[in-house]
C-alpha positions as CSV (number, residue, x, y, z in Angstrom):
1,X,0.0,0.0,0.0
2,X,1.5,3.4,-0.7
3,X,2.4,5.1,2.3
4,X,1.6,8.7,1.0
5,X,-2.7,7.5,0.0
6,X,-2.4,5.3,4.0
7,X,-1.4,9.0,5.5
8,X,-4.0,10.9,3.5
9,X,-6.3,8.0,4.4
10,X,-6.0,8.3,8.1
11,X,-6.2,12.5,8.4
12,X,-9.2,11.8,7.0
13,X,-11.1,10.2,8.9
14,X,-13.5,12.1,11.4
15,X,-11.9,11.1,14.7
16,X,-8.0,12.5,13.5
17,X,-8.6,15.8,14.8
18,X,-10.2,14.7,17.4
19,X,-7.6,12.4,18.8
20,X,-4.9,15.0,18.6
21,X,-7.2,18.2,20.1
22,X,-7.9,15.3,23.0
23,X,-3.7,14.8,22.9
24,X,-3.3,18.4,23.1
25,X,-5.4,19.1,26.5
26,X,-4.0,16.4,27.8
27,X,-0.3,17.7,27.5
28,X,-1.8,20.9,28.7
29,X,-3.2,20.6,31.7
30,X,-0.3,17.5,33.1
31,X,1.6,20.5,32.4
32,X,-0.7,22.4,34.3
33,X,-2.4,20.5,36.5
34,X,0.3,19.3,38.4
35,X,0.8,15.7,39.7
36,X,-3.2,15.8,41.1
37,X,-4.3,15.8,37.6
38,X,-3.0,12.4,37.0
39,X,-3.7,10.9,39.9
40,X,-6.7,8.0,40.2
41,X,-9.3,10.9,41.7
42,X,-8.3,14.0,39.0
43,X,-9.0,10.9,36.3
44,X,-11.9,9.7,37.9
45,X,-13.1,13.3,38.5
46,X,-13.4,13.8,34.3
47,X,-13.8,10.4,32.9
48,X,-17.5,10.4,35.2
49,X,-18.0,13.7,33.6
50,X,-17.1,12.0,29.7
51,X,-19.2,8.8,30.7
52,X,-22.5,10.6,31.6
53,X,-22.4,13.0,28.8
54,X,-21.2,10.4,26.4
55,X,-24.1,8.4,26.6
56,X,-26.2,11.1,25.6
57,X,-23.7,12.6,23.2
58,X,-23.1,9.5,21.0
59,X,-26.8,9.1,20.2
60,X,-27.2,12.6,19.8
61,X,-23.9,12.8,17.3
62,X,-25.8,10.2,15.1
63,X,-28.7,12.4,14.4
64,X,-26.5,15.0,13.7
65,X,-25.0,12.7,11.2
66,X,-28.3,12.4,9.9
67,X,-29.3,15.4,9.8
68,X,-31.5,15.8,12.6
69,X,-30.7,17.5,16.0
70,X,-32.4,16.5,19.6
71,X,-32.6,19.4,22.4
72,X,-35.3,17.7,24.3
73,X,-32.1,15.8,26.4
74,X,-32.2,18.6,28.2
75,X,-35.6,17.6,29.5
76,X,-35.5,14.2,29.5
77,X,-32.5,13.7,32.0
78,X,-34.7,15.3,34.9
79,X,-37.6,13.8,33.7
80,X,-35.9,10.5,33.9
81,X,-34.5,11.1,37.3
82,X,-37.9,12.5,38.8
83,X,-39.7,9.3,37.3
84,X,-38.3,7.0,39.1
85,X,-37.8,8.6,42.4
86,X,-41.5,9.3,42.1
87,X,-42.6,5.9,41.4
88,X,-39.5,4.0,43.6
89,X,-39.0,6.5,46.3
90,X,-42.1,8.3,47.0
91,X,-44.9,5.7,46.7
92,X,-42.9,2.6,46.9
93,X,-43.0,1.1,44.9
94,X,-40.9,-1.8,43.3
95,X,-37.5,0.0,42.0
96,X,-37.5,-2.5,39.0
97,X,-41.1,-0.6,38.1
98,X,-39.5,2.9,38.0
99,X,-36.9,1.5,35.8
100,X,-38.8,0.8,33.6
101,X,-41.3,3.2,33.5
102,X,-38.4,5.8,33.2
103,X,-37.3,3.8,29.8
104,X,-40.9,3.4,28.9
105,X,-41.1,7.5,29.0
106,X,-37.7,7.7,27.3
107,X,-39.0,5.6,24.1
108,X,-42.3,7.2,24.3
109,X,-41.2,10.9,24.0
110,X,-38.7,9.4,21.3
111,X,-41.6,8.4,18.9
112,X,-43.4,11.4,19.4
113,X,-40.6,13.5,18.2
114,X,-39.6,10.8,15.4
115,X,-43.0,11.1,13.9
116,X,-43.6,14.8,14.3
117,X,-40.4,15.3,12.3
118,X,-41.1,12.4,9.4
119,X,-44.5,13.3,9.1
120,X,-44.8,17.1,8.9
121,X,-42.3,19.6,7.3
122,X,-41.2,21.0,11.0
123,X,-37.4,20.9,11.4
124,X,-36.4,18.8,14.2
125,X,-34.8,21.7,16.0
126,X,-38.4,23.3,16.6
127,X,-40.1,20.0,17.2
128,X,-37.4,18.8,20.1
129,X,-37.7,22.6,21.5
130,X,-41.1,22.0,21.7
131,X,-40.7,18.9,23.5
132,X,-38.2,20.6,25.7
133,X,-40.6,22.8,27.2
134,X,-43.5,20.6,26.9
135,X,-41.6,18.0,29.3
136,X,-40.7,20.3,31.8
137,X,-44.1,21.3,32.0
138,X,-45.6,18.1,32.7
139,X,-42.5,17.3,35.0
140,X,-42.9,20.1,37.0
141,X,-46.5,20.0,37.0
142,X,-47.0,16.7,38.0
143,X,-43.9,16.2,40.8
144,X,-45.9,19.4,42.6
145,X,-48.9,17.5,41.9
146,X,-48.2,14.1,43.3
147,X,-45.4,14.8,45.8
148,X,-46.3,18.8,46.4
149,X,-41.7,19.3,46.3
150,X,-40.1,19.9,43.3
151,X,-37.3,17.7,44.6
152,X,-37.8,13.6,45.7
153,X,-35.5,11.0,47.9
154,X,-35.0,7.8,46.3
155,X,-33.2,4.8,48.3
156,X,-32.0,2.4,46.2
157,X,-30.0,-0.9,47.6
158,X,-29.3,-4.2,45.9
159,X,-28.9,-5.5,42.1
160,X,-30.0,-2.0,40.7
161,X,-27.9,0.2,42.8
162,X,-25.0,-2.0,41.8
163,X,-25.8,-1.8,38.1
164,X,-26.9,1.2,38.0
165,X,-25.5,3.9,40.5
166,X,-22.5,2.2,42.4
167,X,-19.2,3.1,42.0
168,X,-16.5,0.8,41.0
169,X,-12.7,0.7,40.9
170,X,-13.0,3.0,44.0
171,X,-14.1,6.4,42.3
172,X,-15.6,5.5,39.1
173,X,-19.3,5.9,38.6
174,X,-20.7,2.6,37.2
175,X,-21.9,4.7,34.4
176,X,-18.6,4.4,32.7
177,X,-19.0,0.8,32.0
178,X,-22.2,1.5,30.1
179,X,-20.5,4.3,28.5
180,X,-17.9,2.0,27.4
181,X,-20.2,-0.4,26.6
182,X,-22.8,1.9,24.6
183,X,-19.4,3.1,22.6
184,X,-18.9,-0.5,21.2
185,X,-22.1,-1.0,20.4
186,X,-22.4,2.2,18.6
187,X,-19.1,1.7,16.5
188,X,-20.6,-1.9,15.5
189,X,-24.0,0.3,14.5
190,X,-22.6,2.8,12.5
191,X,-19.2,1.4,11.2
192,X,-19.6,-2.7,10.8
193,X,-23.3,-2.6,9.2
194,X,-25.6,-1.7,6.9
195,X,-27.8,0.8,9.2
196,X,-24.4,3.2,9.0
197,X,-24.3,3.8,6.0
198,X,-27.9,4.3,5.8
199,X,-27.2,7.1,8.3
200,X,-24.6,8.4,6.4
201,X,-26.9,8.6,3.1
202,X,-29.1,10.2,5.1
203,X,-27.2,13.0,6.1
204,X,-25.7,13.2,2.7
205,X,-29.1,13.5,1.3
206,X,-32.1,12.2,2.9
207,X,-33.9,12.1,-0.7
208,X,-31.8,10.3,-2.5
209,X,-31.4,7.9,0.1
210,X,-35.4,7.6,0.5
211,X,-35.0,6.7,-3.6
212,X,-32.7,4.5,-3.2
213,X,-34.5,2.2,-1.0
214,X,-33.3,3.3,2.7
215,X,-36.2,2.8,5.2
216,X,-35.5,6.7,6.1
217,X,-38.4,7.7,8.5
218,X,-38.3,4.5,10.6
219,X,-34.3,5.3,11.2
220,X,-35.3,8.6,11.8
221,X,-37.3,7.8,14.9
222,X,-35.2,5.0,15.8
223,X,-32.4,7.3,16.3
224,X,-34.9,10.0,17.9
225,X,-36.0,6.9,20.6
226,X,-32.3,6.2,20.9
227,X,-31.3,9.9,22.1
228,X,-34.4,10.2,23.9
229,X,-34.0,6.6,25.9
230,X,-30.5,7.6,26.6
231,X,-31.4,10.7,28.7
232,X,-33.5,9.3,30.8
233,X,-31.4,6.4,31.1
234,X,-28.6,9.3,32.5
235,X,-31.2,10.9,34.8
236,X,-32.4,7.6,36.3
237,X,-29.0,6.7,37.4
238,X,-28.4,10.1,38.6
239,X,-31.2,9.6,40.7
240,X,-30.3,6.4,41.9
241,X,-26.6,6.8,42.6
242,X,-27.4,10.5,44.7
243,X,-30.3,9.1,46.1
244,X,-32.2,12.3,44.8
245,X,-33.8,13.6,42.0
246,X,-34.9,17.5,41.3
247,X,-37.1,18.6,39.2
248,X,-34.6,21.3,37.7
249,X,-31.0,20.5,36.0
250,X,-30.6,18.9,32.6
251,X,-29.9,21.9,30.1
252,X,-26.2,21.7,29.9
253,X,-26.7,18.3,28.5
254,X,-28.0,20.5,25.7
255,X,-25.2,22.3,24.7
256,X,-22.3,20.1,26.4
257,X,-23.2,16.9,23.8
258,X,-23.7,19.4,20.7
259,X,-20.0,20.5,21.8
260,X,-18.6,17.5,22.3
261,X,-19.9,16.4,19.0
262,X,-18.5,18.8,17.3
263,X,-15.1,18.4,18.8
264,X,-15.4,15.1,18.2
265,X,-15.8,16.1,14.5
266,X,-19.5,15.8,13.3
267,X,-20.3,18.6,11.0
268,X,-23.8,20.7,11.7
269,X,-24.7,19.5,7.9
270,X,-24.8,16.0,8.7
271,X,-23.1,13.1,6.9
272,X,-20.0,13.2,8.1
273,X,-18.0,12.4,11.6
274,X,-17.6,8.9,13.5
275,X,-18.8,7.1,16.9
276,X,-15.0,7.1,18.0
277,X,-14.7,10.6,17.2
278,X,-17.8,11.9,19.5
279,X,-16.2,9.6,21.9
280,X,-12.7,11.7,21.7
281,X,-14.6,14.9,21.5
282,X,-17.0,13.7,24.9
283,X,-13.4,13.2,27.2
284,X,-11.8,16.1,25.8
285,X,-14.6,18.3,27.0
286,X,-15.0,16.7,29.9
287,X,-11.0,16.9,30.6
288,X,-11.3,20.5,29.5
289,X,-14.0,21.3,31.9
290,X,-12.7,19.7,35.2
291,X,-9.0,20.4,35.0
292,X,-9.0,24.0,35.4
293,X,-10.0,23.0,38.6
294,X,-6.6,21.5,38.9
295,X,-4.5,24.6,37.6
296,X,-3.5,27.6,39.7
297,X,-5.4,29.7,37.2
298,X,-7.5,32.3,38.5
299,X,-11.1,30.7,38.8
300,X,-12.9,34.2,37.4
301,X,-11.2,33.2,34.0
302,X,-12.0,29.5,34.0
303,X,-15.0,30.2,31.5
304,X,-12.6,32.1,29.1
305,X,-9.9,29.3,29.2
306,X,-12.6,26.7,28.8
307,X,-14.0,28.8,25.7
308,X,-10.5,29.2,24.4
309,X,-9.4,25.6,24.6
310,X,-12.5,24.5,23.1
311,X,-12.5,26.6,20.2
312,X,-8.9,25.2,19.1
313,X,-9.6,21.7,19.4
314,X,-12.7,22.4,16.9
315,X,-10.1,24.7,14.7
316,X,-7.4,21.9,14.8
317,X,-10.3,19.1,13.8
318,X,-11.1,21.5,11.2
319,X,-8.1,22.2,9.7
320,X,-7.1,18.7,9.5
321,X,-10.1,17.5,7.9
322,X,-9.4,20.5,5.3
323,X,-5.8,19.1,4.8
324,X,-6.9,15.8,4.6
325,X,-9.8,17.2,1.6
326,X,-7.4,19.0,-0.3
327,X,-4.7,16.7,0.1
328,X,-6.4,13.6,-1.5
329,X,-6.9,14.6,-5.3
330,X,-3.3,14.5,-5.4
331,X,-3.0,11.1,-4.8
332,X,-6.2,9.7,-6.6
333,X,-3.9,6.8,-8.7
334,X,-2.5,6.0,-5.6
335,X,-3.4,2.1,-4.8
């Protein structure tokens, strides 16, 4: 194989930039950070951050890919997390129940949004921020109704709190096993079958993909039940592993998985970026966002810093993929 076509090959693919913007914070902030950056509770401290954001994030990168979008997350973690500490915690009922009942609303506010988009002309944007507030609504309205608090206790002991909010290997949440775990089954998905590309020819262009045979509305409300699922699976095991649930909380997941998305080297037009990549582009935020907390910069600029460091990651995923478009005609014969 010709080594000049197996280096234009590699920068690119989606996740190159990604990788080396997640190399570059690293270096930054051991330098930094100091020795408590790399210790077992400064790695734990952002790879629970990158696990509860990346289960959200993936899913929400693969409507992107689409292109779709999915803001309702934002709703959807509380609303999982209030579910079932109403049903588990404040009336007692079986925890098992909640769990599922949580899912249940997860897949059931999916579909909603699924079918709104495939069946009328409304952009998924203003459908999901529709959903967004309509969720809220009903969560708010009905944790006042039922348990007159807008915040609920939830003990939670046995085969569920182990699964589902325990911590393991000392200060790991549990959550970054089924991060891990949600990863490889994602990759599969989208890079080792037929549903990828279908995702891909989607977000290339959903009408010639609809001509050509690709079941395009029922993988357009799949993906909308996946995103959907996924944040109430995140608020549920909030709930359980705090022992607590409020009714407010959930909009950073908004913003936070769009960014890491993009960092992870998605474009906003859809049919383009990788599983891996989101999953590069999920710990560099989450490295980005928790080790200024190890630095001895002045707190009062941590926003700016954050900002700053964010914005060159995306330049440097940018800029590759650029060098990687223009540098590829060059070597077309190349075999």
């Amino acid at each position: 194989m010709n080594r000049s076509f197996s280096l234009g090959g590699l920068l690119r693919r989606p996740e190159a930039g990604a990788l080396l913007g997640l190399v570059a914070v690293l270096i930054f902030f051991s330098i930094f950070g100091g020795t408590s950056f790399l210790k077992i509770a400064g790695m734990s401290s952002w790879l629970n951050v990158a696990a509860t954001l990346g289960v959200i994030a993936i899913p929400v990168g693969l409507l992107m890919i689409a292109g779709e979008l999915d803001i309702s997350v934002g709703a959807m973690v509380p609303a999982g997390a209030m579910t079932v500490s109403i049903i588990s915690g404040h009336l007692g009922l079986p925890i098992w129940l909640g769990i599922a009942t949580t899912l249940g609303l997860g897949v059931l506010v999916g579909l909603i949004n699924g079918l709104m988009v495939v069946r009328t002309v409304v952009p998924s944007l203003i459908v999901t921020l529709g959903s967004l507030f309509a969720v809220q609504g009903m969560v708010l309205g009905l944790s006042v109704f039922i348990t007159k608090s807008t915040s609920v206790a939830l003990k939670t002991e046995g085969l569920a709190k182990i699964l589902l909010g325990d911590f393991v290997f000392g200060q790991l949440q549990v959550m970054v096993i089924w991060w891990l775990l949600a990863t490889a089954a994602y990759v599969y998905f989208i890079h080792f079958s037929r549903f990828g590309n279908w995702v891909f020819a989607m977000g290339g262009d959903k009408v010639s993909a609809r001509n050509a045979g690709i079941p395009t509305e029922r993988l357009t409300v799949t993906l909308f039940v996946l995103s959907s699922t996924s944040a109430a699976f995140v608020g549920m095991c909030q709930a359980i592993l705090y022992n607590s649930a409020q009714v407010a909380g959930g909009q950073s997941f908004i913003f936070n998985s769009i960014i890491s998305v993009v960092v992870g080297g998605v474009l906003l037009t859809g049919g383009f970026g990788s599983v891996i990549g989101i999953f590069f582009g999920t710990i560099t935020f989450a490295i980005v966002t928790q080790g200024i907390y190890y630095t001895d910069f002045d707190r009062n600029w941590s926003s700016l810093i954050i900002g700053v460091l964010l914005l060159l990651a995306v330049l440097m995923n940018n800029t590759f993929r650029r060098a990687a478009l223009s540098y590829a005609p060059k070597h077309k014969g190349a075999k």
